[in-house]
C-alpha positions as CSV (number, residue, x, y, z in Angstrom):
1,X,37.0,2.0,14.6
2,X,40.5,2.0,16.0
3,X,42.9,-0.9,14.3
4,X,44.0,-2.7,17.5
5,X,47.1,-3.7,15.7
6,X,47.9,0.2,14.5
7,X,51.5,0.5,16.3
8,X,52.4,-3.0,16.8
9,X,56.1,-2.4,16.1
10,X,56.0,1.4,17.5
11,X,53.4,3.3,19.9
12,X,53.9,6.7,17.7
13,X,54.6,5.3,14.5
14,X,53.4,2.8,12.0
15,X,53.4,1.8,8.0
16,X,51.6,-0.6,5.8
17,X,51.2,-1.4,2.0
18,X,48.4,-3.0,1.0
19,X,46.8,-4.3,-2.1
20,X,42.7,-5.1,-2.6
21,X,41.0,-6.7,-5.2
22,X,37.6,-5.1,-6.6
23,X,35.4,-6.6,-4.7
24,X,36.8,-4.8,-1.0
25,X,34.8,-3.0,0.6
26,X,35.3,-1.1,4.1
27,X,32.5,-1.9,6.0
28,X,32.4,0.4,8.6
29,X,34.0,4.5,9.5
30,X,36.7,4.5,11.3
31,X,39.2,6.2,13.3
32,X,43.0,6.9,14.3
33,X,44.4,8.8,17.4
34,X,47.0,9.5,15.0
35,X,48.0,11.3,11.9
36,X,47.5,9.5,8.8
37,X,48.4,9.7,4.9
38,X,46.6,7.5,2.8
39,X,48.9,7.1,-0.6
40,X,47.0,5.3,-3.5
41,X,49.3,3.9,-5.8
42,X,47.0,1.9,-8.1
43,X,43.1,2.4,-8.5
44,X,40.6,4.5,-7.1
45,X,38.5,6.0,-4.3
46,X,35.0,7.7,-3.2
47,X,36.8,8.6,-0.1
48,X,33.7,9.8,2.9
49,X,35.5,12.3,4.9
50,X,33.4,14.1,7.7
51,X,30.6,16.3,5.5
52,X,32.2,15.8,2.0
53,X,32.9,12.9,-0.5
54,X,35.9,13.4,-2.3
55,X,37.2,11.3,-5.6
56,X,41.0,9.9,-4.5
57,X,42.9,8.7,-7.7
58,X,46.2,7.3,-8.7
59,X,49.0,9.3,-6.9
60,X,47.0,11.4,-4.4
61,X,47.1,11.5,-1.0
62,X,44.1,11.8,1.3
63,X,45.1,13.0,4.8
64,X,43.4,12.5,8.0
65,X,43.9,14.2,10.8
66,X,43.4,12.5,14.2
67,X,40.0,11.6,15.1
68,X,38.4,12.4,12.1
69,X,35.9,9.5,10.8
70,X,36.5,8.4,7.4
71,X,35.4,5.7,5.3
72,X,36.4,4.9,1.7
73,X,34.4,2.7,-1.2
74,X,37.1,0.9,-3.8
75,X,34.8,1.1,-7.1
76,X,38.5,-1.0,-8.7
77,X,41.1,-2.4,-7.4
78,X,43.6,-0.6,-5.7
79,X,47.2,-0.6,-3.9
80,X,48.0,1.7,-1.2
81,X,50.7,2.9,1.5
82,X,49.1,4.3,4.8
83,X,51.7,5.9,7.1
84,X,50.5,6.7,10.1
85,X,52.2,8.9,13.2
86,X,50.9,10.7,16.1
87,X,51.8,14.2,18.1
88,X,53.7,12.3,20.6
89,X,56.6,11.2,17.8
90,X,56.7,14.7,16.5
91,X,57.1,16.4,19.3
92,X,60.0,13.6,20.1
93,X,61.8,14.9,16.9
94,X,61.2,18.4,16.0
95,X,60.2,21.7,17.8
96,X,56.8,22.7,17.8
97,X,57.7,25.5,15.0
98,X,58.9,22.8,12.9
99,X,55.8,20.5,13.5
100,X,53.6,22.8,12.6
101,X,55.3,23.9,9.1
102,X,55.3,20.0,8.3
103,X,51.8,19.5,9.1
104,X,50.5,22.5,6.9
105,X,49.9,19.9,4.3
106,X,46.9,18.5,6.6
107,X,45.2,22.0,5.7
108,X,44.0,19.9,2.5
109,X,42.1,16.9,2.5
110,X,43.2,15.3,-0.9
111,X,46.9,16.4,-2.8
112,X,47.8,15.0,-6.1
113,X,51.1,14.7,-6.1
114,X,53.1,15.9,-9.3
115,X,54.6,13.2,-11.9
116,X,58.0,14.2,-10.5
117,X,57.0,13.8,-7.2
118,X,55.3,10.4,-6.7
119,X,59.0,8.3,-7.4
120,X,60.2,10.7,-4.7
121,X,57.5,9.4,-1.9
122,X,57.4,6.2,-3.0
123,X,61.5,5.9,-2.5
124,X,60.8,7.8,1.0
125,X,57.9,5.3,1.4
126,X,60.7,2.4,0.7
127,X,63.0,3.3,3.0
128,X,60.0,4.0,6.1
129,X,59.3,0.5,5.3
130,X,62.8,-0.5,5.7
131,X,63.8,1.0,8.9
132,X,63.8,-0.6,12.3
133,X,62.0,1.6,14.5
134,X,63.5,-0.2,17.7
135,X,66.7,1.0,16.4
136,X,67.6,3.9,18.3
137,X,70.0,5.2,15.3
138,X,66.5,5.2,13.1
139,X,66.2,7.5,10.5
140,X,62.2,7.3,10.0
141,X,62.1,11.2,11.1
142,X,64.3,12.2,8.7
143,X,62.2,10.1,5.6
144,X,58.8,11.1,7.4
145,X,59.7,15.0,7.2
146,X,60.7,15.0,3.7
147,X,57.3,13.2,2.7
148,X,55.3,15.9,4.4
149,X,57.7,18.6,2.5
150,X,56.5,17.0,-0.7
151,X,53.3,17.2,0.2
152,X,53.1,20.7,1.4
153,X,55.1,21.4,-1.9
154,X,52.5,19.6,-3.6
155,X,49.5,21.7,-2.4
156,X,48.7,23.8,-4.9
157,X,48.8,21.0,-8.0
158,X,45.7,21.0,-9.9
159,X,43.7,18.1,-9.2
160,X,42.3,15.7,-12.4
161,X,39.1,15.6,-13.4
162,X,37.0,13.8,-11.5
163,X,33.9,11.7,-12.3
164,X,30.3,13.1,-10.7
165,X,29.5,11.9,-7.3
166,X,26.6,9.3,-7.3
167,X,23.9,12.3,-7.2
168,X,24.3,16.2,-7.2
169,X,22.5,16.5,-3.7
170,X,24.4,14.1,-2.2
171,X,27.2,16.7,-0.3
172,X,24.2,18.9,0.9
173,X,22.9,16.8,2.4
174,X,25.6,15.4,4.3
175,X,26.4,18.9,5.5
176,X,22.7,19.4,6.5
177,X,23.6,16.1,8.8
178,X,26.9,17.6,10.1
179,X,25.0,20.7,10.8
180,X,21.8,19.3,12.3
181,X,22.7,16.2,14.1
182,X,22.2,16.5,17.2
183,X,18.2,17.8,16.9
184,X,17.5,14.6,13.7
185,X,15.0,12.8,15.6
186,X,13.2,10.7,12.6
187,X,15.1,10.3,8.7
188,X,11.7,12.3,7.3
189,X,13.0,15.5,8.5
190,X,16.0,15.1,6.0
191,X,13.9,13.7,3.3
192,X,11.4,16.6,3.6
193,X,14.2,18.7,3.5
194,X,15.2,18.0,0.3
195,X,11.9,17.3,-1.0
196,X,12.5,13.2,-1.2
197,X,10.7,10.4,-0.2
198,X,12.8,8.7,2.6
199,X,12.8,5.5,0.7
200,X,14.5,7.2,-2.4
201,X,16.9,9.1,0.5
202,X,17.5,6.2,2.0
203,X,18.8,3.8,-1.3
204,X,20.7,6.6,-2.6
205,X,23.0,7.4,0.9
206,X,23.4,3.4,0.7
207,X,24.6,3.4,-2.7
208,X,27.0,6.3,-2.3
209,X,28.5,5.1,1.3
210,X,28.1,1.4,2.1
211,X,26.1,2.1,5.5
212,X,22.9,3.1,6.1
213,X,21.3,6.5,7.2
214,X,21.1,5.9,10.3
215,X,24.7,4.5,11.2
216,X,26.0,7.2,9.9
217,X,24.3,9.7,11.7
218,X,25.2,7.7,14.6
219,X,28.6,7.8,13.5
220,X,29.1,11.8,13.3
221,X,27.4,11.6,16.8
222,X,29.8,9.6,18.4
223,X,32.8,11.8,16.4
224,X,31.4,14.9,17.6
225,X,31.0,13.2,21.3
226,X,34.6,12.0,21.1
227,X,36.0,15.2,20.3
228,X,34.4,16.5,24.1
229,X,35.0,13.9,25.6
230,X,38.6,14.4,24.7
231,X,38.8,18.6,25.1
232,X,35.8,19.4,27.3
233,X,35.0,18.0,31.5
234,X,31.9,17.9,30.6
235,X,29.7,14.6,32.3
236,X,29.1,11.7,29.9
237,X,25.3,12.2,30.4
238,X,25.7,15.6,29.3
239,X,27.6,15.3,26.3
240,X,25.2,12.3,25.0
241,X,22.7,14.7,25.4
242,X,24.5,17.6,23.5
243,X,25.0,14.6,20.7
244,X,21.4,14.2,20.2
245,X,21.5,10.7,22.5
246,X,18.3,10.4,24.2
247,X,19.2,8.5,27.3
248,X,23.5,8.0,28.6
249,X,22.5,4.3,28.1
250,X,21.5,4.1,24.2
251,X,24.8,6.8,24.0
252,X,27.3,4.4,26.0
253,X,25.7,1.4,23.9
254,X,26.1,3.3,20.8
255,X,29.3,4.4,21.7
256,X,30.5,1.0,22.7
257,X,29.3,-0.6,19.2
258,X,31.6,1.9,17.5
259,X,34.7,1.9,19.1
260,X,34.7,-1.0,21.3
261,X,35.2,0.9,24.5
262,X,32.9,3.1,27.0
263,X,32.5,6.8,26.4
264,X,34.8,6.2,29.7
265,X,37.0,4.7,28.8
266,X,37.8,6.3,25.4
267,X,38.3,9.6,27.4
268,X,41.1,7.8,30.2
269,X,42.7,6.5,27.3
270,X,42.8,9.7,24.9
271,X,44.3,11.6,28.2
């Protein structure tokens, strides 16, 4: 869900470091209405990103654009630098030409950046950490561009082996749920899908992501709900129905549970 406390010291712009011993684990998905990179320093990631799982190790960079639910599981401990900034800043800064060119690198989900190119971000990271962004003479534009230039520099650097996912059906399936979610009615339809029991189905997703079946189905719901609610006019009772919702009160309840506010509400605020 969204961090209350995202932009404390700036609406548009926001950075943290954070250490976690082995034992942390992120309970729930969540959300920005911003851009974010997610640097990991030390440790490693199964990082749950919309319909695919991907392995995030020691000097890559998982990138989430906004709105996009995401979830990670630490299987060690880790230390990580998440910088996070939204359209508004860049379009305060540089012309939509340049924008877009800096924000090519959000093309890719996960970059590894090169040995010579991780002391670069983390001085760049430094110095974002050290600015003042109430200072009007800031220079965090200037350090935030040439982090995304690394990156985009960065994009074509072959990624490390990485260990197998939990089990070999487990991407399938979450793309059958990305592509079916809105007509799921019961769990057995997946698990007849892909000839499982729905116990068996059920453990394994558990094991792999932390939540349950059914939340995350919810969850993709509610992202795909969000996402019209934000570019479409569409009534709330008919985009709960077109999420698979079977009533606007289990939606708005649903909807409420995730992100703390009203389908309502969520859309006043996104506009």
């Amino acid at each position: 869900m969204r961090n209350p406390d995202l932009f404390r010291t700036d609406p548009f712009f926001f950075i943290e470091y954070m250490k976690h011993d082995a034992n942390h684990q992120m309970t729930n998905f969540h959300y920005h209405n911003s851009y974010e990179l997610y640097i990991l320093e030390e440790g490693y990631h199964h990082m749950l990103v919309n319909d695919s799982v991907y392995d995030v190790t020691r000097h890559d960079v998982a990138l989430f654009k906004p709105h996009v639910f995401h979830k990670s599981r630490s299987n060690q401990a880790c230390a990580r630098t998440c910088v996070y900034f939204t359209d508004r800043f860049l379009r305060l800064y540089f012309t939509e030409r340049a924008a877009k060119a800096l924000l090519a690198c959000f093309d890719r989900e996960v970059i590894s950046l090169s040995k010579e190119s991780f002391p670069r971000v983390k001085k760049l990271l430094l110095l974002l950490e050290r600015e003042d962004p109430s200072n009007p003479d800031n220079r965090i534009f200037v350090h935030l561009a040439e982090v995304l230039h690394i990156l985009n520099e960065n994009k074509s650097v072959p990624r490390m082996e990485q260990p197998p996912l939990v089990h070999p059906k487990f991407t399938p399936i979450l793309s059958y749920i990305h592509q079916h979610y809105n007509k799921i009615v019961h769990i057995q339809e997946i698990a007849d899908h892909f000839y499982m029991s729905k116990y068996y189905l059920c453990r394994i997703f558990k094991e792999a992501t932390g939540v349950t079946l059914t939340h995350y189905i919810n969850n993709i719901k509610i992202q795909n709900a969000c996402h019209m609610l934000v570019n479409t006019d569409r009534s709330i009772l008919e985009i709960g129905n077109a999420c698979g919702f079977n009533s606007s009160m289990y939606f708005c309840k649903i909807f409420k549970e995730a992100l703390s506010v009203t389908p309502s509400e969520f859309r006043r605020g996104a506009r």
